[in-house]
C-alpha positions in Angstrom: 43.2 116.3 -132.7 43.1 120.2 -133.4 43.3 121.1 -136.8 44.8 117.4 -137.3 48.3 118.9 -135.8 50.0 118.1 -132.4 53.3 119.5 -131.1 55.4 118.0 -128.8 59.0 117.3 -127.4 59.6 113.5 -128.4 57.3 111.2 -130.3 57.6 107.7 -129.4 56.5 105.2 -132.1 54.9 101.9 -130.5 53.6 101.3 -126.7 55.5 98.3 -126.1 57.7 98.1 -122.8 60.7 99.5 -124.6 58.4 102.4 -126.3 56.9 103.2 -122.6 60.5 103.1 -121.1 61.5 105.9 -123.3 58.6 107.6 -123.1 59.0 107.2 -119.1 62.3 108.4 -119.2 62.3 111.3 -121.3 58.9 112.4 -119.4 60.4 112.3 -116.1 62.9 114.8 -117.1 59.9 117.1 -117.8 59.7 116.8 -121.4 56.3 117.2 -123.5 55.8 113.3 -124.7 53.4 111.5 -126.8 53.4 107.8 -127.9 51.3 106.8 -131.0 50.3 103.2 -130.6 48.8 101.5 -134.1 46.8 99.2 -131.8 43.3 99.9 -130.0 44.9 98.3 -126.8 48.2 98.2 -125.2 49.5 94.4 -124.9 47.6 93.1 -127.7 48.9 91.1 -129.3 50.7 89.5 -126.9 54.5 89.1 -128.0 57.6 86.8 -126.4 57.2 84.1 -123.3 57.1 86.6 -120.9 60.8 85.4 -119.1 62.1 88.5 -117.4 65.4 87.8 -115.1 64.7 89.3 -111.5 68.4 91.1 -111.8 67.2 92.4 -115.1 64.1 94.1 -113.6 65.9 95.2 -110.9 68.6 97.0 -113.8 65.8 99.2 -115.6 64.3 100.1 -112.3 61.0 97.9 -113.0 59.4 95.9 -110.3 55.8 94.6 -111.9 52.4 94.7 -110.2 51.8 91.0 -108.4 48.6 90.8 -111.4 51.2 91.4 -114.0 53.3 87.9 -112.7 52.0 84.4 -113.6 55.1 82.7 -111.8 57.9 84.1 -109.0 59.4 81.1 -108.6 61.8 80.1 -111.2 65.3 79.1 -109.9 67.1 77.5 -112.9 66.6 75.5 -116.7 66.5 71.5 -117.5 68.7 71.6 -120.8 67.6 69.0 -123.1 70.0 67.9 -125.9 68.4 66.5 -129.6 68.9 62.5 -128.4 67.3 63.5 -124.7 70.6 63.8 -122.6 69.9 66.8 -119.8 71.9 68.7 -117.4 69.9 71.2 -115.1 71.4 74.4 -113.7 69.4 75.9 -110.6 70.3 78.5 -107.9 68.6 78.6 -104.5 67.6 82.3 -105.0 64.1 83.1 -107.5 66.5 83.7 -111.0 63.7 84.8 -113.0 59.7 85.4 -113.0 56.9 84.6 -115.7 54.5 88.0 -116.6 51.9 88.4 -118.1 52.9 90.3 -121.2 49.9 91.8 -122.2 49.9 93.3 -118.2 53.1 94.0 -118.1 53.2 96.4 -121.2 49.5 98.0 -119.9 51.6 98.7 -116.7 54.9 100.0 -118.1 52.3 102.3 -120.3 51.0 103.0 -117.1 54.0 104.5 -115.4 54.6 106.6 -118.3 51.4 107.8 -118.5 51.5 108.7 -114.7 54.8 111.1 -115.6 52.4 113.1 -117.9 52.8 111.4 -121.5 49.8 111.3 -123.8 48.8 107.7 -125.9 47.5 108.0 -128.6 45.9 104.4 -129.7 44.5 103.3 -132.9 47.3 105.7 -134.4 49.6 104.2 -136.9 52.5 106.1 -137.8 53.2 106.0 -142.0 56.3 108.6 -142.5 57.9 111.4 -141.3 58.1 115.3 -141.6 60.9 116.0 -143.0 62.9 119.2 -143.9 66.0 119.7 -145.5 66.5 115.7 -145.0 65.9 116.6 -141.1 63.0 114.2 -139.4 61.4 117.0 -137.3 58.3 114.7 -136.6 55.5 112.0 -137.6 52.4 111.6 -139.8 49.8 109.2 -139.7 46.3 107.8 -140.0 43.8 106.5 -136.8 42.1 103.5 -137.6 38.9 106.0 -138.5 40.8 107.2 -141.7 41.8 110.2 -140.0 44.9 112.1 -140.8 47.5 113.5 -138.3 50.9 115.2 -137.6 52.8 115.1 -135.1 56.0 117.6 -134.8 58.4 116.9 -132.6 61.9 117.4 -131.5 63.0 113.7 -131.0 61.2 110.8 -132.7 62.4 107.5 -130.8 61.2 104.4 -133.0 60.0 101.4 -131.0 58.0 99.5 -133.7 59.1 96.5 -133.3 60.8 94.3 -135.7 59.5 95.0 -139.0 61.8 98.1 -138.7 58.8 99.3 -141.4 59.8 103.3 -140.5 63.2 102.5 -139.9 63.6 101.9 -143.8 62.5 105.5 -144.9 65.8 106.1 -143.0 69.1 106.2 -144.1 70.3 103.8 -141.2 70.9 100.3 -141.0 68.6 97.5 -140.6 69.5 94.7 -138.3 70.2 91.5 -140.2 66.8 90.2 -141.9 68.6 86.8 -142.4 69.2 86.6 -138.8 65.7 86.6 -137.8 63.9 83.2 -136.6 60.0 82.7 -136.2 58.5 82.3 -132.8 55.6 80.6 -131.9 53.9 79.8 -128.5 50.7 78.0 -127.2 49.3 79.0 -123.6 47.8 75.7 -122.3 46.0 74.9 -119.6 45.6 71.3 -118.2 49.3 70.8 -118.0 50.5 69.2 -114.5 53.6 67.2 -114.7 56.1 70.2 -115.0 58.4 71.6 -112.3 56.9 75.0 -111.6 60.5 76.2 -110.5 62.1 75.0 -113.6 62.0 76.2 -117.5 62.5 73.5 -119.7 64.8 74.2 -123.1 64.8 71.2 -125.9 67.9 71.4 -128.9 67.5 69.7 -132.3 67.3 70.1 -135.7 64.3 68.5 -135.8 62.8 70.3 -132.6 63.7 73.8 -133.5 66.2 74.1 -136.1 68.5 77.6 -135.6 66.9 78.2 -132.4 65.3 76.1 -129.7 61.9 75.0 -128.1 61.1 76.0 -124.4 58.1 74.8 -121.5 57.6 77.2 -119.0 55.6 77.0 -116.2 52.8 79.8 -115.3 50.3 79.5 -112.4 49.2 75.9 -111.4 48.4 74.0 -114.2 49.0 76.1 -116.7 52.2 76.7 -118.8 53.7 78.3 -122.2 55.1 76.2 -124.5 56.8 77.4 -127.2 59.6 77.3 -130.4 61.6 79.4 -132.6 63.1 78.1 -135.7 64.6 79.5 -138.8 62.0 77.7 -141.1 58.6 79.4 -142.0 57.1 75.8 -140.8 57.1 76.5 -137.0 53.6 76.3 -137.0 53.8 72.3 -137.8 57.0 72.3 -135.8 55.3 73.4 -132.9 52.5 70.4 -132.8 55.2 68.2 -133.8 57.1 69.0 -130.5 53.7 69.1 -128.9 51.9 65.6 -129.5 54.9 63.7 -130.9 58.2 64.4 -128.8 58.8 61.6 -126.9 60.1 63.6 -123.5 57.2 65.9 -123.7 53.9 64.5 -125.7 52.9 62.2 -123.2 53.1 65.0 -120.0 51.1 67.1 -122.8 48.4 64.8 -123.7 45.4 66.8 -122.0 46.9 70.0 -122.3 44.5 72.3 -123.8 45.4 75.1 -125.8 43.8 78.0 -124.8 45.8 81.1 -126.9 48.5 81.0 -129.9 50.8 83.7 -130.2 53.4 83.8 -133.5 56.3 86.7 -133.8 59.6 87.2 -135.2 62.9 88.0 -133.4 65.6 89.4 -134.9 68.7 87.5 -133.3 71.7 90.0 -135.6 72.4 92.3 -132.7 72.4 95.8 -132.9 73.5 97.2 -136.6 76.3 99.6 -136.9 74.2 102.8 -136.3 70.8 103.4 -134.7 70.4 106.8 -134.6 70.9 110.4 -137.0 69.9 114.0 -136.4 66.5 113.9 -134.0 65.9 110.3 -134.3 66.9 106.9 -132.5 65.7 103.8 -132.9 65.2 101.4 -130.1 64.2 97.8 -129.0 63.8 95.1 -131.7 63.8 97.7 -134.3 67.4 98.3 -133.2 68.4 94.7 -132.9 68.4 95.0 -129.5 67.3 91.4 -128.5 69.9 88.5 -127.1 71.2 86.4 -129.9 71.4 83.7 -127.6 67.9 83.4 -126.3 65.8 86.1 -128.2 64.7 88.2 -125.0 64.4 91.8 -125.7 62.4 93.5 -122.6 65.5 93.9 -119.9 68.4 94.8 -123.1 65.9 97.0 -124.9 64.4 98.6 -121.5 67.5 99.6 -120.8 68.4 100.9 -124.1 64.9 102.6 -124.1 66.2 104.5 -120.9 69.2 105.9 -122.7 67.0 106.9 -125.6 65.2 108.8 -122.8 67.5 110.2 -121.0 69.4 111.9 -124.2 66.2 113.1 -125.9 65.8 114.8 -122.6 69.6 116.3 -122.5 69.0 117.1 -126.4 65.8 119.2 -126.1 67.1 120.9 -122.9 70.2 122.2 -124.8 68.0 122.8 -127.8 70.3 120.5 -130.0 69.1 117.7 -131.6 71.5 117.3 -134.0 73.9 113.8 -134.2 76.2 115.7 -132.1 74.4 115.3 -129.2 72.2 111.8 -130.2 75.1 109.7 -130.6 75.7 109.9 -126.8 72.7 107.4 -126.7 74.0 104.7 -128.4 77.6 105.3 -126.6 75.7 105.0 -123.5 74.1 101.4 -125.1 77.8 100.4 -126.3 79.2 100.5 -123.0 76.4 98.8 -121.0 75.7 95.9 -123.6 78.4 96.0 -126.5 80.4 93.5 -124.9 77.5 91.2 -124.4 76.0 91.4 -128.1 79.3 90.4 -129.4 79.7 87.3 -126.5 75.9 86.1 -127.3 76.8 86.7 -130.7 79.5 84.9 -131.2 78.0 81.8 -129.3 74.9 82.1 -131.6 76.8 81.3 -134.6 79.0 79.0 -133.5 75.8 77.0 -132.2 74.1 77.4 -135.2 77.4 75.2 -137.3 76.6 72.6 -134.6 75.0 69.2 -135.8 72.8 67.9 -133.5 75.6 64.7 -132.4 77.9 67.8 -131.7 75.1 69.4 -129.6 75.1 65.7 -127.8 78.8 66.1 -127.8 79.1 69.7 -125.7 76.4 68.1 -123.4 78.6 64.8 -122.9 81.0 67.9 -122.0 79.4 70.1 -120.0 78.5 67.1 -117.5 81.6 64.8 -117.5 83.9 68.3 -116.8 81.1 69.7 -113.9 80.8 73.1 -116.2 77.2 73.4 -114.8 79.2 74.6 -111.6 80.7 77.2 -113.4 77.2 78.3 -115.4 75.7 78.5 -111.9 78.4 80.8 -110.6 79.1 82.9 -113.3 75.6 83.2 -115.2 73.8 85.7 -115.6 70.4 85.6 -118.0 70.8 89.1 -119.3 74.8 90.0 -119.2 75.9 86.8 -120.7 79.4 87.7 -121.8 81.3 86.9 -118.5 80.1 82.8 -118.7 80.4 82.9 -122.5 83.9 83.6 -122.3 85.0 81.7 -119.7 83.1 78.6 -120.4 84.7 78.9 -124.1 88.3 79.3 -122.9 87.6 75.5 -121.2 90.0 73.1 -123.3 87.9 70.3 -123.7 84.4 73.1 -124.5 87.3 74.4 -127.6 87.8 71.2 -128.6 84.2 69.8 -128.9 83.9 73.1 -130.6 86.5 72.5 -133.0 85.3 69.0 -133.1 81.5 70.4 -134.4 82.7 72.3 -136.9 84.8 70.7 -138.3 82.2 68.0 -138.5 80.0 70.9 -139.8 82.3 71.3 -142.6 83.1 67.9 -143.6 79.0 67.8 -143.9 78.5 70.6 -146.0 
């Protein structure tokens, strides 16, 4: 780094998916990018199951390399309620495929890197240049102790969910007391599970404000996981593991070969993500689905907003809020209708005992809604079978029912 000083057009903080989209994006318009990425390699440490939707992919324009996928075959979910009642939903088409995360961000990375960005590893971004209260760049340290600066036009924030920069802002943090701690083995030895199926297991005492998941890699191999609003998911985890009574004995020779621990922020987006020069994207923008915590097809596709309007800024040499608010206009009208939808089914969930879980189950099969979840659903854009599965009258009154219950309890 010359005289510890780099210019360029947009900075992008992070080498995650959603930090290479934007990067990809605003590069492809022509634009001078670098990304600074704390880590010495992309993907590492591995974060989220890995659970991309195939209509999702196909939305941010992303179709992964065959070494990035561990599974293509995933056509629907067994639902499992706290007591062990189930209901499956399955479609004959592939709904979903398994990646490799730590491949699939190296690849993203890759694409970016192919439209002329520069990443810059080992480089962890502390502040910003500021002038006149104006964020006209980056400084930081490599992990060598060295200092650097970065000027740029456009700083897009994809840090992830500590929103650590995001605080020397004057913006908005999404919800800290919304956010739930995620933990996942990779195991090997594992042979009784349904490679075309994801399991998903409710409870208070499974996962308690979230919910525990199985799902199937290659042959033999599978992720099994939990989020939970405790700091104990750790113990939670083996609990599920060698003690649940639907999963412990299929599990008994699994062997765990990695363990992987994150937090998800589950809040939605806060009111504003952006100011003069700067936008936030990705889990430091509370872009990540309420309902299941997935943040790479939401947050890709905010990440190719951010990209698009650093672009459109720096090209009419205008980087002021005028011109930046466009990108989260452009986020509002793709996925403002589903944040509030997941939303508003995340907290009505989390008033739900778990009898009223085994209540809405009793539901959803005696009334055939899993028809309806089929047709209608859609992994990413949930807001369409939200809605319409709340307007049923007997889903409103088992609703009704589990909060009133909810109350009555507190």
């Amino acid at each position: 780094m010359k005289d510890n000083l780099l210019e360029t057009d947009v900075v992008v903080i992070g080498a995650g998916p959603n930090g290479s989209m934007a990067a990809f994006s605003a590069a492809k318009k022509g634009l001078k990018v670098i990304i600074a990425e704390e880590h010495p390699e992309i993907g590492i440490p591995a974060h989220c199951a890995g659970l991309l939707s195939v209509k999702g992919l196909k939305r941010i324009g992303v179709t992964p390399p065959s070494k990035a996928i561990e599974n293509k075959s995933i056509k629907g979910a067994h639902f499992f309620s706290p007591s062990g009642k189930h209901f499956s939903v399955e479609r004959n088409e592939v709904q979903a495929y398994v990646v490799d995360r730590r491949e699939y961000d190296k690849w993203v990375a890759s694409k970016a890197k192919k439209k002329g960005t520069e990443i810059m590893l080992n480089s962890k971004i502390e502040g910003f240049i500021q002038k006149n209260g104006k964020i006209e760049g980056v400084y930081g340290k490599t992990r060598k102790k060295d200092t650097f600066k970065i000027k740029a036009d456009i700083v897009i924030d994809a840090e992830g969910h500590t929103a650590r920069l995001l605080r020397q802002t004057r913006l908005p943090l999404p919800d800290p007391s919304k956010k739930v701690v995620a933990v996942q083995y990779e195991m090997a030895n594992v042979y009784d599970i349904d490679s075309n199926f994801v399991e998903i297991y409710f409870g208070k005492n499974v996962a308690p404000g979230f919910f525990a998941w199985i799902i199937p890699q290659r042959e033999g191999f599978a992720k099994v996981g939990l989020a939970a609003n405790k700091r104990n998911a750790g113990k939670l985890l083996k609990f599920f593991v060698k003690k649940n009574p639907l999963v412990s004995e299929r599990l008994k020779k699994a062997i765990i070969r990695e363990l992987s621990a994150s937090m998800i922020p589950l809040g939605g987006p806060p009111k504003k993500t952006f100011t003069d020069s700067f936008v936030s994207v990705g889990d430091a923008a509370g872009q990540t689905k309420p309902t299941t915590g997935g943040g790479v097809i939401t947050g890709g596709l905010s990440a190719l907003y951010a990209g698009y309007i650093a672009a459109k800024a720096v090209r009419e040499n205008d980087t002021s809020e005028k011109i930046i608010k466009q990108y989260e206009g452009l986020c509002r009208r793709a996925l403002g209708k589903e944040f509030s939808a997941m939303l508003l089914l995340r907290k009505t969930i989390d008033r739900f005992s778990d009898k009223s879980i085994d209540k809405l189950f009793d539901t959803v099969k005696k009334y055939n809604l899993v028809e309806e979840i089929e047709e209608k659903g859609d992994i990413d854009m949930q807001s369409h079978v939200i809605r319409s599965t709340l307007r049923h009258p007997r889903v409103v009154l088992t609703l009704i029912s589990a909060i009133f219950d909810s109350l009555i309890s507190s």
